[in-house]
N, C-alpha and C positions, 0 to 999 in steps of 0.2 A: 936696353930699354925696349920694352914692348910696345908696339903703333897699335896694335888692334884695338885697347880699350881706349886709346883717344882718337882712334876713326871711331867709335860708339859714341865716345861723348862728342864730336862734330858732328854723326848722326844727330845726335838729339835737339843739339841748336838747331842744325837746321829742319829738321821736322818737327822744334817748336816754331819756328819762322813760318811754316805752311800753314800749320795746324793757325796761327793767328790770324793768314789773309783768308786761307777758305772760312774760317768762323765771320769775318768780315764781310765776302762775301753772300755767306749765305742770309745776312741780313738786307741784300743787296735784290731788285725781281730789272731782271733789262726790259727795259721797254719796245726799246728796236736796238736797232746797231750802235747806235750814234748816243744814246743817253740813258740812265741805269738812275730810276726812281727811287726811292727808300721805301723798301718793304714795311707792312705793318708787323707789330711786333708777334703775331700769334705763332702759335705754337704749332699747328698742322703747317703752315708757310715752312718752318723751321724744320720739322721732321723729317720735310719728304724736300730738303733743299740736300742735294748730292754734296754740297761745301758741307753743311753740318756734318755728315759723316766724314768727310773726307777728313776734317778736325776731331771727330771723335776720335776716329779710328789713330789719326797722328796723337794723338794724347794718349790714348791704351799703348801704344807702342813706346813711347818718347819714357813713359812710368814705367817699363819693364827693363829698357835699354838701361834706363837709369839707378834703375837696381843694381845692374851689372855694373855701371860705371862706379859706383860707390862701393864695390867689393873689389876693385885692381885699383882706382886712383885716388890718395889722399885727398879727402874734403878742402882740405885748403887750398887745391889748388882747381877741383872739378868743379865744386860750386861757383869761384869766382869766372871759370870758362863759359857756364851760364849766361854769364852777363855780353856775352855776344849776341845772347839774340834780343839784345838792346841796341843792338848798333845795325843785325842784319832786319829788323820788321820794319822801321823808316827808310831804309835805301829798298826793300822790296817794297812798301807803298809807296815810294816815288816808282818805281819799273812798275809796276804791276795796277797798283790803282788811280795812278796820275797825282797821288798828293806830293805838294811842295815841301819840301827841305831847307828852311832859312840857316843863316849861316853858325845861330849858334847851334842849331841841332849837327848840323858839318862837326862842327868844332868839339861837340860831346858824343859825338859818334868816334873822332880822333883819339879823343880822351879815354873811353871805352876801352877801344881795341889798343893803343896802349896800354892800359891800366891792366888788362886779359894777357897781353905779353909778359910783361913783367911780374906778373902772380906765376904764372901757368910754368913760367924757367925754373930750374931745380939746378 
């Protein structure tokens, strides 16, 4: 068995993971240290926020990686590995943006990475 195409497709989870908080953030202007106001929604705000590229740029990558991974790993097991970064974008906004995790999102984050287990074995 070959690792490389699935260290690609665990690349791509996680630089869709990034690619969602920097796009979050870049709707995000800090005020000071201590509190981070909600930007307006314009479009020069957006262009020239470094998140928004940072998410561009993980999105051109994440679509090419992904080319690759759907030439070495059967669909029915890549796409469903996708669905980790269902489980990794709530546990990086709780580290990362301070949002709360109630306990059924625990519970269907469990359910997740089970359910990515059990697909992904051969």
């Amino acid at each position: 068995m070959n690792f490389v195409p699935w260290l690609i497709l665990a690349t791509v989870v996680v630089l869709g993971t990034v690619g969602q908080l920097s796009l979050k953030y870049a709707f995000q202007v800090p005020v000071n240290n201590s509190q981070v106001k909600q930007a307006s929604n314009s479009i020069q705000h957006l262009l020239f926020s470094p998140f928004f590229w940072i998410w561009f740029i993980s999105y051109i990558v994440v679509t090419i990686l992904w080319l690759v991974v759907l030439r070495t790993i059967p669909l029915s097991q890549a796409f469903p590995a996708l669905g980790m970064t269902f489980a990794l974008v709530p546990l990086a906004s709780n580290r990362f943006l301070r949002e709360k995790i109630v306990f059924s999102q625990w519970f269907g984050i469990a359910v997740i990475i089970i359910g990515v287990i059990l697909v992904v074995q051969t």
